[in-house]
LUMGU-206870 format. One record per residue: residue number from 1; x, y, z of N, C-alpha, C in turn. Coordinates in steps of 0.2 Angstrom, whole numbers, plus 5000, padded with zeros to 4 digits. Layout:
<nodes>
   pos    n_X    n_Y    n_Z   ca_X   ca_Y   ca_Z    c_X    c_Y    c_Z
   NUM      X      Y      Z      X      Y      Z      X      Y      Z
...
</nodes>
This chain:
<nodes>
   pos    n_X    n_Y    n_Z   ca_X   ca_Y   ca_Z    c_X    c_Y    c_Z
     1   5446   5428   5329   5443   5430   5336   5446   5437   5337
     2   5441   5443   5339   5444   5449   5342   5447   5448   5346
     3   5453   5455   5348   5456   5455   5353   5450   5456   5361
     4   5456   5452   5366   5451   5452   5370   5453   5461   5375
     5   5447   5465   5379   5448   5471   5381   5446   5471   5389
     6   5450   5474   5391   5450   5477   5399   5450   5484   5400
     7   5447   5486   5405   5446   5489   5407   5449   5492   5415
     8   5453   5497   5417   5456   5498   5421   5454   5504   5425
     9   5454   5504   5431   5454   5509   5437   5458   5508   5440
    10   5463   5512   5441   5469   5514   5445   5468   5524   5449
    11   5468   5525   5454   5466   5532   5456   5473   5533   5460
    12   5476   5530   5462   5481   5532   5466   5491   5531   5462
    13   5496   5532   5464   5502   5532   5463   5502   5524   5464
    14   5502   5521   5471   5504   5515   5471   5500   5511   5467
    15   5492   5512   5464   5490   5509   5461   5491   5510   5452
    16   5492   5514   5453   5496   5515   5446   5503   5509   5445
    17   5504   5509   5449   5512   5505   5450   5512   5499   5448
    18   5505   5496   5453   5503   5489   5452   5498   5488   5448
    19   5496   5491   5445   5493   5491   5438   5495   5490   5433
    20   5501   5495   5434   5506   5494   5428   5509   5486   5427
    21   5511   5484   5433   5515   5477   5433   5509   5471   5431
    22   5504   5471   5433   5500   5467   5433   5499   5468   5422
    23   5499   5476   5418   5498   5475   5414   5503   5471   5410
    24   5511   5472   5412   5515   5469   5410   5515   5462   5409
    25   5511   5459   5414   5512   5452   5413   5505   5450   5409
    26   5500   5453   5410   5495   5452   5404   5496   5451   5398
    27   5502   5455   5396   5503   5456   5389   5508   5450   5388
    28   5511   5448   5391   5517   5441   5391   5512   5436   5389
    29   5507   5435   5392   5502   5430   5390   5498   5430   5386
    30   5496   5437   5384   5492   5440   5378   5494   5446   5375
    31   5498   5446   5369   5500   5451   5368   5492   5457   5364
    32   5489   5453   5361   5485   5457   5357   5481   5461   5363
    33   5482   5460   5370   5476   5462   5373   5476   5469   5374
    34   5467   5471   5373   5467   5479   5372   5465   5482   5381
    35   5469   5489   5380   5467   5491   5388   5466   5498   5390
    36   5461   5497   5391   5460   5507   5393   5457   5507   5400
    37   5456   5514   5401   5454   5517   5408   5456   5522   5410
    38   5458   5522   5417   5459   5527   5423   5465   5525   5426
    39   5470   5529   5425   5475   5527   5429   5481   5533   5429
    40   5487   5531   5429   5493   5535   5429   5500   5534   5424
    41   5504   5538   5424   5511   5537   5418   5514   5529   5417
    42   5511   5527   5425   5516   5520   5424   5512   5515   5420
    43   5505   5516   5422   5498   5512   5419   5500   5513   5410
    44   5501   5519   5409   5501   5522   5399   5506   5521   5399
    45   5513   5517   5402   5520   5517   5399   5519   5508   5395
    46   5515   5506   5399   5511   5496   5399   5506   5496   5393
    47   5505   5503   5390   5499   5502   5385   5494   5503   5385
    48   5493   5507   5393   5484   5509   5393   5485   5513   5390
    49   5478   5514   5387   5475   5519   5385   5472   5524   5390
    50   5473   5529   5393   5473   5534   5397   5467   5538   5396
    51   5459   5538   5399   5455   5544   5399   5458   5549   5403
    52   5460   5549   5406   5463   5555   5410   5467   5551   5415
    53   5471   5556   5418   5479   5552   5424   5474   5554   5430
    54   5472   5549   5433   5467   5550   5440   5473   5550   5445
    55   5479   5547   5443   5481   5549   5452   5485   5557   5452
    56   5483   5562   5447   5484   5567   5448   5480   5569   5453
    57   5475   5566   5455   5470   5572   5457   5469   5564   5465
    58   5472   5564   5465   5472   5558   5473   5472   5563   5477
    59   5465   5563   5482   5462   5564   5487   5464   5562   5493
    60   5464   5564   5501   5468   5563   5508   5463   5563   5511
    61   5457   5562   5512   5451   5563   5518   5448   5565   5517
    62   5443   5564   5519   5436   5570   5517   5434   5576   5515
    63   5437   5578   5517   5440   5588   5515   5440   5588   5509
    64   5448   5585   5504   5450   5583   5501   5443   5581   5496
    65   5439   5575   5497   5435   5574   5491   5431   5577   5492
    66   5426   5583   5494   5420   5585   5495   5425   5594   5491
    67   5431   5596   5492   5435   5602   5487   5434   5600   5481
    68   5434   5592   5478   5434   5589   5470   5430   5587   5469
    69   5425   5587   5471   5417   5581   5473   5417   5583   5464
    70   5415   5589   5460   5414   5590   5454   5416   5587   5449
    71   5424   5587   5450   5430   5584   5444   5428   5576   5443
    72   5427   5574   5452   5429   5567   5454   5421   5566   5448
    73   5414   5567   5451   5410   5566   5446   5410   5566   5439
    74   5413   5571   5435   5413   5571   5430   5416   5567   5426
    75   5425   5564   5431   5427   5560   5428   5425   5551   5428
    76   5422   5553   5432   5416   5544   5434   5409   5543   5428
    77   5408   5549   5428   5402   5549   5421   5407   5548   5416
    78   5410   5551   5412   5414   5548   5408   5418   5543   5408
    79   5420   5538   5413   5423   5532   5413   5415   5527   5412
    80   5411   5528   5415   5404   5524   5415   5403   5524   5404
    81   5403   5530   5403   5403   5532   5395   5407   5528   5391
    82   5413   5527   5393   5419   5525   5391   5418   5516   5388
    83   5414   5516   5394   5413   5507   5396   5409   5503   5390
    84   5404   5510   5390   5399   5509   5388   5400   5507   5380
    85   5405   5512   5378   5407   5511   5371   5413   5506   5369
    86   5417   5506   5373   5422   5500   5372   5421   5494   5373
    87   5417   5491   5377   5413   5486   5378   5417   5481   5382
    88   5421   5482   5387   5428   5475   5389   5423   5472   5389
    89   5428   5465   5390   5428   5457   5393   5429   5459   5403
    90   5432   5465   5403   5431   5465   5410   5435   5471   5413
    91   5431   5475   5419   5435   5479   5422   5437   5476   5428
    92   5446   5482   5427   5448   5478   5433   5450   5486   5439
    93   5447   5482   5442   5446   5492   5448   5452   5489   5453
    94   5459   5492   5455   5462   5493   5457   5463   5498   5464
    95   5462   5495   5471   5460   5499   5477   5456   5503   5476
    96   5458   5510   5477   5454   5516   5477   5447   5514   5478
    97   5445   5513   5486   5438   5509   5487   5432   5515   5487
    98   5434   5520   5486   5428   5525   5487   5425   5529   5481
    99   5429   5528   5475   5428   5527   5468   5427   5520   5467
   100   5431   5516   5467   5428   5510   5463   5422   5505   5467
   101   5421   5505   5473   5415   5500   5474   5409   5505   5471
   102   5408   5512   5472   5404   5516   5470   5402   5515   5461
   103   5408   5513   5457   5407   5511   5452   5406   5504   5450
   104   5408   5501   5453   5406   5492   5451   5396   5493   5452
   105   5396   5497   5460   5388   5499   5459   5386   5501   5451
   106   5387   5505   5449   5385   5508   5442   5383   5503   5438
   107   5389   5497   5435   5392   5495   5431   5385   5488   5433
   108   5385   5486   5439   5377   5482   5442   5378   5476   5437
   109   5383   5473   5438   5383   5465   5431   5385   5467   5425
   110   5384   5474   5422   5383   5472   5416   5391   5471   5413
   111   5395   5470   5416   5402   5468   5414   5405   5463   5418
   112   5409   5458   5418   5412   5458   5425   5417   5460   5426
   113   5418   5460   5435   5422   5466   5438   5429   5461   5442
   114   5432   5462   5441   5438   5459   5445   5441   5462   5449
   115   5441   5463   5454   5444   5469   5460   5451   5467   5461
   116   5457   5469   5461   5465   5470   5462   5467   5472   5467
   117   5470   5471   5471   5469   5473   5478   5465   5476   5483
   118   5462   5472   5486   5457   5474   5490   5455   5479   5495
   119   5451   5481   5493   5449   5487   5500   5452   5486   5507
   120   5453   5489   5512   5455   5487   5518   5446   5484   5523
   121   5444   5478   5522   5438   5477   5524   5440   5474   5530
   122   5443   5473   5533   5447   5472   5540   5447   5474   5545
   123   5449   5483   5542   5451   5487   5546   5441   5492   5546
   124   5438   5491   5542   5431   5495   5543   5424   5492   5542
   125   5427   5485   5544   5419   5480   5545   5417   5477   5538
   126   5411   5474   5541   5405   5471   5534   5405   5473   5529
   127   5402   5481   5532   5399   5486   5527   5403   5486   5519
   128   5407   5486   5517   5410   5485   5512   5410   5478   5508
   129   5411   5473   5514   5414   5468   5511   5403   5465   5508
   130   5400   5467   5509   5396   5466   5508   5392   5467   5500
   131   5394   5473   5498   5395   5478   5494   5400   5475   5490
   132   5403   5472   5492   5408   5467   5486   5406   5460   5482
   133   5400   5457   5489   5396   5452   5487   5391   5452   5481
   134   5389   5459   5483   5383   5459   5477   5385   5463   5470
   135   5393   5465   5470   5395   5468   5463   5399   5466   5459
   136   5405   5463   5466   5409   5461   5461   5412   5452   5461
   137   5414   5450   5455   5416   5444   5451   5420   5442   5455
   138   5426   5445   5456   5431   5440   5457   5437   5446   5460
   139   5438   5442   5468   5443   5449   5471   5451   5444   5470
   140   5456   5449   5469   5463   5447   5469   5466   5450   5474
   141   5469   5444   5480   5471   5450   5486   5478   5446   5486
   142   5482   5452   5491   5488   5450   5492   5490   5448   5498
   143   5484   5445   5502   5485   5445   5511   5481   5439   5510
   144   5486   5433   5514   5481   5426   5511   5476   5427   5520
   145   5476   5432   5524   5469   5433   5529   5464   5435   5526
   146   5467   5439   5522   5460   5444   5516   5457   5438   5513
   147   5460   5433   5510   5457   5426   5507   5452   5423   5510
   148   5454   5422   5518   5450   5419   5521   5444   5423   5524
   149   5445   5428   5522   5436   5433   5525   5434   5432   5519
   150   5437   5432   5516   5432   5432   5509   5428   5425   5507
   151   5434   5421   5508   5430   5414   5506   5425   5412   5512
   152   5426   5414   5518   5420   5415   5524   5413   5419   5522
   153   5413   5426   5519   5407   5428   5518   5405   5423   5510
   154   5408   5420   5506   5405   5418   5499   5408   5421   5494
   155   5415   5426   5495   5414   5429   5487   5420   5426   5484
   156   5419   5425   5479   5426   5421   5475   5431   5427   5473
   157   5436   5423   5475   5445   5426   5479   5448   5422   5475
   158   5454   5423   5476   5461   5422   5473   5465   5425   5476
   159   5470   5422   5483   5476   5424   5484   5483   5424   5479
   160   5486   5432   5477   5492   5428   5473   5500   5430   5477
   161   5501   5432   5486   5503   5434   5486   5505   5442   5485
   162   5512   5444   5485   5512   5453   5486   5516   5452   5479
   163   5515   5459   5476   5520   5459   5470   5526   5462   5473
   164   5527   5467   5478   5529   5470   5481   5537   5465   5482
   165   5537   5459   5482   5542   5452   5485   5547   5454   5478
   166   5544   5454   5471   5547   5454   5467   5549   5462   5463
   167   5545   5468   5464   5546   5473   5462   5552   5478   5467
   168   5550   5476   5474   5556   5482   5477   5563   5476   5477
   169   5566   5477   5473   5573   5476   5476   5580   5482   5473
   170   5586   5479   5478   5590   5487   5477   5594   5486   5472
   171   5595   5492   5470   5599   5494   5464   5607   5491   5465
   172   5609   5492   5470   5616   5491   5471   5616   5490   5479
   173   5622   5487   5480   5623   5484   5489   5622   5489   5491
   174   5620   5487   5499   5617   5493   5503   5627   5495   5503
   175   5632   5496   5504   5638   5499   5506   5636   5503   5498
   176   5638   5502   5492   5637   5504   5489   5630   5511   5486
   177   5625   5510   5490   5622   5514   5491   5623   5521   5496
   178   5626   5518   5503   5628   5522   5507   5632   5526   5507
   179   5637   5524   5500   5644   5528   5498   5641   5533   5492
   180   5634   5532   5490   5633   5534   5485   5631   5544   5487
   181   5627   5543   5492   5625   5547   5494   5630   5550   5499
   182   5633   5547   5504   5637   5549   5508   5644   5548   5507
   183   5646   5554   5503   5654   5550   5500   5658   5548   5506
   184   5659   5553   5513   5663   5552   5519   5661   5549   5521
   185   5657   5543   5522   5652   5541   5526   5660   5536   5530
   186   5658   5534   5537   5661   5531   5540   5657   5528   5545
   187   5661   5522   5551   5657   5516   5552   5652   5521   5558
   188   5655   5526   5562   5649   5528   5565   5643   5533   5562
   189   5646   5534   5556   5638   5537   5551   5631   5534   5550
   190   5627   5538   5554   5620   5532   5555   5615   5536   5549
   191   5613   5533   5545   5607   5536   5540   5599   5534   5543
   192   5596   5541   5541   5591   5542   5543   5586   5545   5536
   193   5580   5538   5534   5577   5541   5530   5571   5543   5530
   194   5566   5549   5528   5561   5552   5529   5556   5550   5525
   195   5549   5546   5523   5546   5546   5520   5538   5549   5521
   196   5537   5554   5516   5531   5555   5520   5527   5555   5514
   197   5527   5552   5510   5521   5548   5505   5523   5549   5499
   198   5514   5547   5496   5514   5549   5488   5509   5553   5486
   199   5507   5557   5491   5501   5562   5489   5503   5569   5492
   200   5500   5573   5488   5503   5580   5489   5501   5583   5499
   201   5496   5580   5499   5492   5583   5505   5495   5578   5511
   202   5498   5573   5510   5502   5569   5515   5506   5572   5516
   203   5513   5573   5509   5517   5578   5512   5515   5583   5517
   204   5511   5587   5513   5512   5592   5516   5511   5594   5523
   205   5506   5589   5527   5506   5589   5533   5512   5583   5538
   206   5513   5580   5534   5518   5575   5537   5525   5577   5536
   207   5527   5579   5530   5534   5581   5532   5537   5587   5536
   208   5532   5591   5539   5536   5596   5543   5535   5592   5550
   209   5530   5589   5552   5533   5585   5555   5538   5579   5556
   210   5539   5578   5552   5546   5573   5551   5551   5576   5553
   211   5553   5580   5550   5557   5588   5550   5560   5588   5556
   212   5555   5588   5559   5555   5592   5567   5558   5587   5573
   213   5556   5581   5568   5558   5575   5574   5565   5575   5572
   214   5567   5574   5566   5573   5573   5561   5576   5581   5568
   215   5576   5584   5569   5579   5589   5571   5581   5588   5578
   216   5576   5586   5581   5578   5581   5588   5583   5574   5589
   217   5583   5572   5581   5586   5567   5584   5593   5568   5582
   218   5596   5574   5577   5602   5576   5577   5605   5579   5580
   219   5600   5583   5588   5601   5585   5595   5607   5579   5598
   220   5603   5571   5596   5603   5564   5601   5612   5562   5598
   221   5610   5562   5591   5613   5560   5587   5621   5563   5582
   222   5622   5568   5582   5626   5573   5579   5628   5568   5572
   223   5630   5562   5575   5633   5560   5565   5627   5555   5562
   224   5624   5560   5561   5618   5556   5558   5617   5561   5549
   225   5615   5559   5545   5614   5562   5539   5608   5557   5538
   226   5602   5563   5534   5598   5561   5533   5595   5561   5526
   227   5590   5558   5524   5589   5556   5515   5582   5557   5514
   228   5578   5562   5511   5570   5564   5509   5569   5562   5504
   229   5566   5556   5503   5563   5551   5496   5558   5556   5494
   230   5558   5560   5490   5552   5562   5485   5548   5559   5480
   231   5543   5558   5479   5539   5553   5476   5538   5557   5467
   232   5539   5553   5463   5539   5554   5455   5535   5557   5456
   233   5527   5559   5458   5520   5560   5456   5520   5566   5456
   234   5526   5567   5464   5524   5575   5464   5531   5581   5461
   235   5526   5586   5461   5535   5592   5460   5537   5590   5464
   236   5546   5595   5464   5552   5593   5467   5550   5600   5472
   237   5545   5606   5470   5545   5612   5473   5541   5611   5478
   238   5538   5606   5478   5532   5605   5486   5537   5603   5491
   239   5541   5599   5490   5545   5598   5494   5551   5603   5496
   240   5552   5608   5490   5559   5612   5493   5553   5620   5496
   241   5549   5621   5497   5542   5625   5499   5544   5623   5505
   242   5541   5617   5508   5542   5614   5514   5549   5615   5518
   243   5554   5614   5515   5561   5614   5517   5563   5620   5519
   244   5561   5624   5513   5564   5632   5515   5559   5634   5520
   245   5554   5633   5521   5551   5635   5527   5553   5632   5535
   246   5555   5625   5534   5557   5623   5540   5564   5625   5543
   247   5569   5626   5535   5575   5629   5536   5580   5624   5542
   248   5581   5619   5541   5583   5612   5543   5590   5615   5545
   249   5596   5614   5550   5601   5615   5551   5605   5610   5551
   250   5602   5604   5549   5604   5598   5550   5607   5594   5542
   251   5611   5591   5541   5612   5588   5535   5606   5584   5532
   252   5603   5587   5527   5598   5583   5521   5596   5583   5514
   253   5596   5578   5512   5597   5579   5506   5591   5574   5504
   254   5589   5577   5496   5582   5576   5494   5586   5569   5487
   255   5583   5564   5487   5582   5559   5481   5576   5556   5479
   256   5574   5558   5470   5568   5557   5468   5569   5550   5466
   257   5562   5546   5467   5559   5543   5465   5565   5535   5467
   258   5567   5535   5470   5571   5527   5473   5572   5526   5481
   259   5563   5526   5482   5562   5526   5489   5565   5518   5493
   260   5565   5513   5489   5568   5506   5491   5574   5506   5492
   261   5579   5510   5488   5587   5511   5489   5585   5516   5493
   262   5581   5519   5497   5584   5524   5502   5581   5519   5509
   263   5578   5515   5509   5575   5512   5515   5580   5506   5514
   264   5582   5503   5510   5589   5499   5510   5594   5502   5514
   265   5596   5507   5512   5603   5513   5512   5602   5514   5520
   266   5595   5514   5523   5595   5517   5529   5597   5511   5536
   267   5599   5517   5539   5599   5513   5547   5594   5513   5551
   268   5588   5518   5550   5580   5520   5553   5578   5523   5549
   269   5571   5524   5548   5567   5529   5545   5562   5528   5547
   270   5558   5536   5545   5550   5540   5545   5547   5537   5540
   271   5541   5535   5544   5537   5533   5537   5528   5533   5538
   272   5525   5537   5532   5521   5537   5532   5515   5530   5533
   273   5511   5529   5533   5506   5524   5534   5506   5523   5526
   274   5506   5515   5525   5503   5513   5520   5510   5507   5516
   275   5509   5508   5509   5512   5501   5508   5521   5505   5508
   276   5522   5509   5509   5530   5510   5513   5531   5505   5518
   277   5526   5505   5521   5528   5500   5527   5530   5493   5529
   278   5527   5490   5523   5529   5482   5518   5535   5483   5515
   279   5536   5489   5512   5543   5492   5507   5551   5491   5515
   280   5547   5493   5518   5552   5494   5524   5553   5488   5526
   281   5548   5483   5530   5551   5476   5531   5552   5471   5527
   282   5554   5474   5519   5557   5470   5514   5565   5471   5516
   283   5564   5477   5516   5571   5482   5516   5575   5480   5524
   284   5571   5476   5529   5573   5474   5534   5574   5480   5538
   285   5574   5487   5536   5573   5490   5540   5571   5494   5548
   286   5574   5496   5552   5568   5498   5559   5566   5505   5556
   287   5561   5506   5559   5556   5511   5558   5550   5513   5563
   288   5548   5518   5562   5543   5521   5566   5536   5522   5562
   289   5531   5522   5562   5524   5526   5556   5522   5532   5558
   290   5522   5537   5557   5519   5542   5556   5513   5546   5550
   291   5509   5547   5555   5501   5548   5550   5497   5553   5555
   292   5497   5559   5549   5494   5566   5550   5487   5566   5543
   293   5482   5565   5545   5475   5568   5540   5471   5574   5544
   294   5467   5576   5538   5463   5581   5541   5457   5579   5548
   295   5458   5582   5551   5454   5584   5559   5447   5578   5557
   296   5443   5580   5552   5438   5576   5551   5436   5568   5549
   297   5442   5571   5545   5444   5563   5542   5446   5559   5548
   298   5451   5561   5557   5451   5555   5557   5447   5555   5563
   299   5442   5559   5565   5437   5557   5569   5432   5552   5569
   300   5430   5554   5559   5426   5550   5557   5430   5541   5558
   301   5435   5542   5555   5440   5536   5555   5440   5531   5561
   302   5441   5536   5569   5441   5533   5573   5434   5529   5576
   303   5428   5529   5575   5423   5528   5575   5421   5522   5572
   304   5425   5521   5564   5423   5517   5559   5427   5511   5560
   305   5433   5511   5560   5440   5507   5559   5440   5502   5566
   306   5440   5498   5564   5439   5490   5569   5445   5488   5572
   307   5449   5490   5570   5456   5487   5571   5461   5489   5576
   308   5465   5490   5581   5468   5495   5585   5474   5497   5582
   309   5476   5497   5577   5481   5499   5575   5481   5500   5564
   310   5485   5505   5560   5482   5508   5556   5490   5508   5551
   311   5494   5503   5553   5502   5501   5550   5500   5495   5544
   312   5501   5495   5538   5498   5490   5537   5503   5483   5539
   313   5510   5485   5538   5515   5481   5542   5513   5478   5546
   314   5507   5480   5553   5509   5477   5561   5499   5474   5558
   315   5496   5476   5552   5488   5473   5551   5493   5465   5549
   316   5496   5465   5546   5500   5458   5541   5503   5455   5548
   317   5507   5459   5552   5507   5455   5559   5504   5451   5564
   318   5497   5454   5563   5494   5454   5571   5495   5456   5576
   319   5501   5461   5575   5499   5464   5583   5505   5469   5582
   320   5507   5474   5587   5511   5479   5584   5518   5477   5585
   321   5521   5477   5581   5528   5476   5580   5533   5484   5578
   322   5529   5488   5576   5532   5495   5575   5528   5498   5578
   323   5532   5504   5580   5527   5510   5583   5524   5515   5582
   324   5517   5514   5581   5512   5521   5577   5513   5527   5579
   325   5512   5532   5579   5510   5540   5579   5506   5543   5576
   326   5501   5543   5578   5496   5546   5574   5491   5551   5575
   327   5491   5557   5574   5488   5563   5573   5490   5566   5579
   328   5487   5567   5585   5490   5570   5591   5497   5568   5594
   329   5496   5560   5592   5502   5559   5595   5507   5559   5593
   330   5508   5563   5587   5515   5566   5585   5517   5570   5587
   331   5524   5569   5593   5527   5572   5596   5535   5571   5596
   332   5537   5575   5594   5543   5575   5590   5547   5573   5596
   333   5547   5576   5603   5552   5572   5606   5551   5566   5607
   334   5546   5564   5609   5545   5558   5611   5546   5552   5604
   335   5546   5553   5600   5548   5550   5593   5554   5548   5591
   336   5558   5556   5593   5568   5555   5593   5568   5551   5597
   337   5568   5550   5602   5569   5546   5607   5568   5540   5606
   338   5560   5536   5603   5562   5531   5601   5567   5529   5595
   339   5567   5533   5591   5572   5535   5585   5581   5534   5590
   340   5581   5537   5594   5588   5537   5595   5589   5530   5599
   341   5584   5525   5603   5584   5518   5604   5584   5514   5600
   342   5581   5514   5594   5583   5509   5588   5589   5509   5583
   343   5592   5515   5585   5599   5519   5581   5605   5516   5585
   344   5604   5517   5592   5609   5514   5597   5609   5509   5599
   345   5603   5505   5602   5602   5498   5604   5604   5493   5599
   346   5607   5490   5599   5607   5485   5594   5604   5480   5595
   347   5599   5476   5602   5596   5471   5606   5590   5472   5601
   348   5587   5480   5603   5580   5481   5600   5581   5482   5592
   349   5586   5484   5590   5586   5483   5581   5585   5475   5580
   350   5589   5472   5582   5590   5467   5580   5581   5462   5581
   351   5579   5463   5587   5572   5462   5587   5566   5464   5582
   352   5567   5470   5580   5562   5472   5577   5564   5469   5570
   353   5570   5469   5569   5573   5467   5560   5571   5458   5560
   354   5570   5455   5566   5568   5448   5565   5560   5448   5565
   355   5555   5454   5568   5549   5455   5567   5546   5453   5559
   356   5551   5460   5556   5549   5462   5549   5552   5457   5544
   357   5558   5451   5546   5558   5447   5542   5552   5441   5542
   358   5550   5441   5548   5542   5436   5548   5539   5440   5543
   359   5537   5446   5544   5531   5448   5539   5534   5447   5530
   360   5541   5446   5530   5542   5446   5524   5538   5438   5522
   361   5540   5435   5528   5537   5427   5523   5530   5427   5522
   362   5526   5431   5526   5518   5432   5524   5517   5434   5519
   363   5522   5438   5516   5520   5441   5507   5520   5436   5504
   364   5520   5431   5503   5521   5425   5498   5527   5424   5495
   365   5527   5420   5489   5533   5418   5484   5533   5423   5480
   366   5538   5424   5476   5538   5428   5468   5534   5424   5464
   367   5531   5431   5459   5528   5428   5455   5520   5429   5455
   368   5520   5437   5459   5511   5436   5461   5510   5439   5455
   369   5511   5446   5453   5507   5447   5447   5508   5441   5442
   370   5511   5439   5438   5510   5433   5434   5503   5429   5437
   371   5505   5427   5442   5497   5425   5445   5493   5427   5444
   372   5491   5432   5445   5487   5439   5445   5485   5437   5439
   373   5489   5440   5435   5489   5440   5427   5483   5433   5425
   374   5486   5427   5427   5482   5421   5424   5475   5419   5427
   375   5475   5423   5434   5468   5424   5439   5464   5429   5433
   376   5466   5434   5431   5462   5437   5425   5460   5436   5419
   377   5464   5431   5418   5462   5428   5411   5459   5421   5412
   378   5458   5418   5417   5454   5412   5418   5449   5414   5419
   379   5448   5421   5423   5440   5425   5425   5434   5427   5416
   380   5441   5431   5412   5436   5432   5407   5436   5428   5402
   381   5441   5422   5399   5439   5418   5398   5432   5413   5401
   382   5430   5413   5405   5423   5407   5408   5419   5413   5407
   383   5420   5419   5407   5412   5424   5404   5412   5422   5400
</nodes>
């Protein structure tokens, strides 16, 4: 019997991540299995076979794709090419909803499609979950609410839980961390860590405002040190551009790529919108979100988006549990300030770290991807 073949989209860092993890467990169950596609370093460390690294070229808004409209097309005709000659048992499209529902369109049955994390259909209506009815085979989501709209409109689902229960854990004890980074660190040293993504263009607009709050709050704060999680994906220079531009007088110190020992290590953190957020109420952490796009992107946004709120933490909770800021309302004083009440209240720490332990039990048990894994081989086994 030939080996069985899949077929991967991954466009983003995080979805590289969990791409990656999910192949690793494919292969524990199948080792002969073949795998090409679209994806990133971590995706080709597991054995894909790489057309090109799609989350170099991750897009922020509108702007953003309509500057690569050309790349982004050329490299969707060639993945459509790719298919066409490799022949999988099944792709598997991995988030990125504005490439991949557009391509399962292409693709119209001729293969089956398994979808890996789900689009946000929650947070932007029908209009997509619709569009998922008539493409694709079999969605795998990580939010057992996502299961139940799914199984409401008709489309066959599988909840496996988050992998994220079993993928973020810390390297060494948080004191051990703390010492790591802070060799004097002592019991009134409060750490402060700043996330502001994994895309070049989030940085960019996100971390000088971080910066600025981070500057206020060491006005509040004096023995405060604080820690800039750098994302593997990107240079070390886009970040030291930004720094020497803002010219910080305050203690800060950059560490690549161990954004979960920094939100462990932390007493508060900045954090971008997105799955940081869930990294953060693993990490029990208190936190704030912050979230800067381009002018058009979030007009369109706010128009399209059904939900009052854009944390995917407080989407898992049902109501807000952490405090958004988003576009205008980043306002660095008013941010230190809450910043300087969850650093000194212990009342309100303590609340919000019982919030974000609730949302740890909504991720499920360990052991989704393996799930995953087996939700993928039962799907192309029955084609």
């Amino acid at each position: 019997m030939p080996p069985k073949k899949l077929f991967f989209i991954a466009g983003e860092a995080s979805g590289d991540f969990q791409g990656a993890h999910l192949v690793r467990e494919l292969k524990k169950l199948n080792p002969d299995l073949l795998c090409r596609g679209l994806g990133g370093s971590e995706m080709a460390k597991e054995g894909v076979e790489l057309l090109c690294d799609l989350t170099k070229e991750a897009a922020l808004g509108l702007g953003d794709v309509l500057r690569k409209y050309f790349l982004f097309r050329s490299i969707f005709k060639k993945a459509l090419s790719e298919v066409q000659i490799f022949r999988p048992d099944a792709i598997i499209l991995i988030d990125y909803p504005g490439f991949n529902l557009r391509f399962a369109k292409k693709i119209n049955k001729r293969f089956p499609i398994i979808y890996y994390i789900s689009p946000q259909i929650w947070a932007w209506g029908k209009r997509r979950i619709h569009t998922i009815r008539r493409t694709v085979d079999h969605m795998i989501v990580f939010f057992n609410f996502e299961a139940e709209l799914y199984q409401k409109e008709g489309v066959s689902v599988s909840w496996v839980g988050h992998p994220l229960i079993d993928l973020k854990q810390p390297s060494k004890t948080r004191a051990e961390l703390r010492a790591e980074w802070v060799p004097k660190i002592s019991d009134k040293t409060k750490i402060v860590g700043l996330f502001p993504g994994s895309r070049q263009t989030e940085v960019k607009r996100i971390l000088p405002e971080m910066l600025q709050v981070a500057k206020r709050i060491y006005s509040r704060t004096p023995n405060v040190q604080f820690l800039l999680s750098q994302s593997n994906t990107l240079s070390s220079s886009l970040y030291e551009k930004i720094l020497s531009r803002e010219q910080p007088s305050y203690p800060i110190q950059s560490i690549r790529n161990r954004s979960f020992d920094l939100l462990y290590a932390s007493d508060f953190a900045l954090v971008s919108s997105g799955t940081s957020t869930l990294e953060a109420a693993l990490a029990s952490t208190p936190f704030v979100i912050l979230y800067k796009t381009a002018w058009s992107t979030f007009f369109l946004g706010r128009r399209l988006i059904r939900i009052p709120y854009i944390g995917l933490v407080n989407v898992v909770a049902g109501r807000k549990i952490v405090p958004e800021f988003i576009q205008h309302e980043i306002k660095p004083e008013t941010i230190a300030q809450e910043a300087h009440f969850l650093l000194e209240h212990q009342d309100l720490r303590e609340k919000m770290i019982l919030d974000l332990k609730a949302i740890q039990v909504k991720l499920g048990d360990s052991g989704a991807a393996e799930r995953a894994a087996k939700v993928v081989l039962k799907v192309i086994s029955s084609k």
